[in-house]
C-alpha positions in Angstrom: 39.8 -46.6 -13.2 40.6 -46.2 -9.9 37.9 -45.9 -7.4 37.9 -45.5 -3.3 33.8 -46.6 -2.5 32.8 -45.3 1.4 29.4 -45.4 3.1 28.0 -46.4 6.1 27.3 -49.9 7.1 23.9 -51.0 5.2 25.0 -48.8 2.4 25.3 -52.2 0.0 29.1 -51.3 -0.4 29.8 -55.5 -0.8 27.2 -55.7 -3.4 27.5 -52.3 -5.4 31.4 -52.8 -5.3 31.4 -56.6 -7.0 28.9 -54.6 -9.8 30.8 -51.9 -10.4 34.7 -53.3 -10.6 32.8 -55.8 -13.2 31.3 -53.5 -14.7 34.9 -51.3 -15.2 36.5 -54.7 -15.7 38.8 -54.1 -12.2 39.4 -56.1 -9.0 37.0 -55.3 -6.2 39.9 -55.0 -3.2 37.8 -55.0 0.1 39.3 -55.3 3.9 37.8 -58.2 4.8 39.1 -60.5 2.0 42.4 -58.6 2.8 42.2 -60.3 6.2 40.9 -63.6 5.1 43.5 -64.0 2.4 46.7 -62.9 4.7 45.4 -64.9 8.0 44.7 -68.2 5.8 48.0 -67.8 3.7 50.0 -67.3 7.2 51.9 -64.1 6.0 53.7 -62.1 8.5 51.1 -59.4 8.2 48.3 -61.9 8.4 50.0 -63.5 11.3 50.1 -59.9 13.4 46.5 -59.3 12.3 45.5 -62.3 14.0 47.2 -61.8 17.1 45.4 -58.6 17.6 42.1 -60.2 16.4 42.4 -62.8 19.1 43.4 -60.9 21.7 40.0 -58.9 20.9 42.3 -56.0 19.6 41.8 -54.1 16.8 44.5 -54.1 14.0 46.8 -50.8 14.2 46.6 -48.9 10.8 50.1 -49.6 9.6 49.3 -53.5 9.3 46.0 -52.7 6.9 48.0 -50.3 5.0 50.7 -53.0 4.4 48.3 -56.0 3.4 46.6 -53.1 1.0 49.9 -52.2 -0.3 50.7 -55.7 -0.7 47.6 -56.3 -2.8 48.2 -53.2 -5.4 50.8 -54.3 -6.2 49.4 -57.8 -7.9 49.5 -57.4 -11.4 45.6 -57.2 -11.9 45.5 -53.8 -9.7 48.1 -52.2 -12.0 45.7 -50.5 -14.5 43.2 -50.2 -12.0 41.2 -51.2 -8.6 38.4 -50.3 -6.5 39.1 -50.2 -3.0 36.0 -51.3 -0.3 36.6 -50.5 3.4 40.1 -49.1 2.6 40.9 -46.5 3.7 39.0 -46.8 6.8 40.1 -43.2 8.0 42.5 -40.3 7.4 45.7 -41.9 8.5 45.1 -44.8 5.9 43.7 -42.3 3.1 47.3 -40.3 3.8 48.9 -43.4 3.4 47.4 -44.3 0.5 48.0 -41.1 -1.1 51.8 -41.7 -0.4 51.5 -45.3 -1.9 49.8 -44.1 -5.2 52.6 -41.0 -5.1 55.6 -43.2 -5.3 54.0 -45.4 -7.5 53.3 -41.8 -9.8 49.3 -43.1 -10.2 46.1 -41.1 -8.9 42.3 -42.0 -7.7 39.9 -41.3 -10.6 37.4 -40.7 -7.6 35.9 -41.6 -4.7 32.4 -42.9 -4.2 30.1 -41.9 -1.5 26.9 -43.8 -1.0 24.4 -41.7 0.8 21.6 -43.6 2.8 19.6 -42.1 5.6 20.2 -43.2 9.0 17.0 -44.3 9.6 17.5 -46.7 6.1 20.6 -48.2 7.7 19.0 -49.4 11.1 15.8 -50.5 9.0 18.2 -52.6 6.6 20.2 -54.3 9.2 18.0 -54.9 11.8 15.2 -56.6 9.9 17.8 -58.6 8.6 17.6 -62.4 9.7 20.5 -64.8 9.1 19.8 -68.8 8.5 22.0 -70.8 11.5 23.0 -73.6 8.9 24.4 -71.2 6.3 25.1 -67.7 6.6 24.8 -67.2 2.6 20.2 -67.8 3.1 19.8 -64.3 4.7 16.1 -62.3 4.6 14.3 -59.5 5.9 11.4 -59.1 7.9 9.9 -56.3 5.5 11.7 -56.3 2.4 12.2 -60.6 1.7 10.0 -62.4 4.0 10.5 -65.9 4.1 7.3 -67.9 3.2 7.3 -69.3 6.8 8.5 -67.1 9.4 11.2 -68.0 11.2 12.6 -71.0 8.8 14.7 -70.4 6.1 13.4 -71.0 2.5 16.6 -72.5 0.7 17.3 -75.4 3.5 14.7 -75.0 6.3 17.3 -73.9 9.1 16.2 -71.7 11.9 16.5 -68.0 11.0 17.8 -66.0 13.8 19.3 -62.3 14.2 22.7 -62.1 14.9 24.3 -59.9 17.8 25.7 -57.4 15.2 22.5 -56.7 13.7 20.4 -55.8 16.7 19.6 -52.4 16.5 22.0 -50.6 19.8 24.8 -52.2 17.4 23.7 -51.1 14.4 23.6 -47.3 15.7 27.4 -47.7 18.0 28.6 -49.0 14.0 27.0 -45.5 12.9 28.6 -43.8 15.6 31.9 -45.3 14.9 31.6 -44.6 11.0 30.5 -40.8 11.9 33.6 -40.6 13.7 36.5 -42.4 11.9 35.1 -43.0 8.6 33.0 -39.8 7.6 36.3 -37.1 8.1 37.8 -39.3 4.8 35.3 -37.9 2.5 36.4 -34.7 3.8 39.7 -35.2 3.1 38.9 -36.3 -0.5 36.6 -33.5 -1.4 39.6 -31.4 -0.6 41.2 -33.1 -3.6 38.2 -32.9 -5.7 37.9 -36.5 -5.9 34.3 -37.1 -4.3 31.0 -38.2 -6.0 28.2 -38.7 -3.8 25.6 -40.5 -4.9 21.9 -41.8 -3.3 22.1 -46.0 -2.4 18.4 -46.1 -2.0 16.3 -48.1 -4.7 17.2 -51.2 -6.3 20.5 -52.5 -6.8 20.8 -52.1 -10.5 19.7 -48.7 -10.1 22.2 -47.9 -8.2 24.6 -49.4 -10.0 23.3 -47.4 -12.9 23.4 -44.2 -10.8 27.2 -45.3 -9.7 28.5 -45.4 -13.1 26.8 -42.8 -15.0 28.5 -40.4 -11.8 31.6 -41.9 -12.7 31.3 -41.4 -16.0 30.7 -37.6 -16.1 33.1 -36.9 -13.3 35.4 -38.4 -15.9 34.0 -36.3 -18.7 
């Protein structure tokens, strides 16, 4: 299969994708490890990424859409992928579409986690990060640490980082409204979407992500 997976920040896209392309036995292709892998392998397209990203720039589309091209065309992508935090917004989902076009393949779907705005700042803002490894994270309502304040794996100071407090949490929902959103849009056009609720726990979702997939198939 191949699968394009949008939702807002505090959706769970990270976690529900590395489910899911297990689950359907494809790589989980997200933007971020895009970046990371490009940058620390000194490609060209990493090396203009990280110009822009030091200069406090953000990278133009046609440099995303080249590392994402890039990476479909690995061998493990060929008989299927699912795509996190590409595309980002209608420019990249045109490109896309070109890139899967010449390459005479198609999206089997696009999935679109639906979580309440008020769910998004509650998720992210109670979240608390452990300063001696960013892996320990918790929540003040939903996985309190048995001391508040310390982390439970190492004993490190838990702290909240700048992008969690809530005025960034809401200019990310802002931004998402306003780039992201229009690509489901674009996909419903083409019949491709299948929203889906990302409240409950994960496996449920999970559940709920594949047995949509699975009739939209059907």
């Amino acid at each position: 299969m191949r699968i394009v997976l949008v939702g807002p920040p505090g959706a769970g896209k990270g976690t529900q994708a590395a489910y899911l392309a297990k689950n359907l036995s494809i790589p989980h292709i997200s933007t971020g490890d895009l970046f990371r892998a490009n940058i620390s392998q000194g490609t060209d397209l990493g090396k203009q990424a990280k110009a822009y990203m030091d200069a406090g720039d953000l990278v133009p589309d046609e440099v995303t859409i080249g590392m994402a091209e890039d990476r479909l065309d690995q061998a493990d992508a060929v008989e299927g992928f699912l795509l996190d935090g590409f595309p980002r917004n209608v420019n990249q989902a045109r490109a896309l579409d070109g890139y899967l076009e010449r390459n005479a393949i198609r999206l089997d779907g696009v999935l679109d986690l639906e979580v309440p705005e008020s769910e998004v700042v509650r998720r992210i803002a109670g979240r608390r990060t452990c300063r001696n490894n960013s892996a320990h994270t918790f929540h003040v309502e939903s996985r309190k640490p048995k001391t508040d304040g310390v982390c439970d794996e190492c004993g490190g100071e838990l702290y909240q980082r700048s992008d969690d407090s809530e005025q960034t949490v809401r200019n990310r929902i802002e931004v998402y409204h306003r780039e992201t959103e229009p690509i489901i849009e674009f996909y419903k056009q083409q019949g491709l979407v299948v929203t889906i609720s990302a409240l409950g726990p994960v496996h449920e979702v999970t559940q709920r992500a594949m047995d949509a997939l699975r009739r939209d198939q059907a």
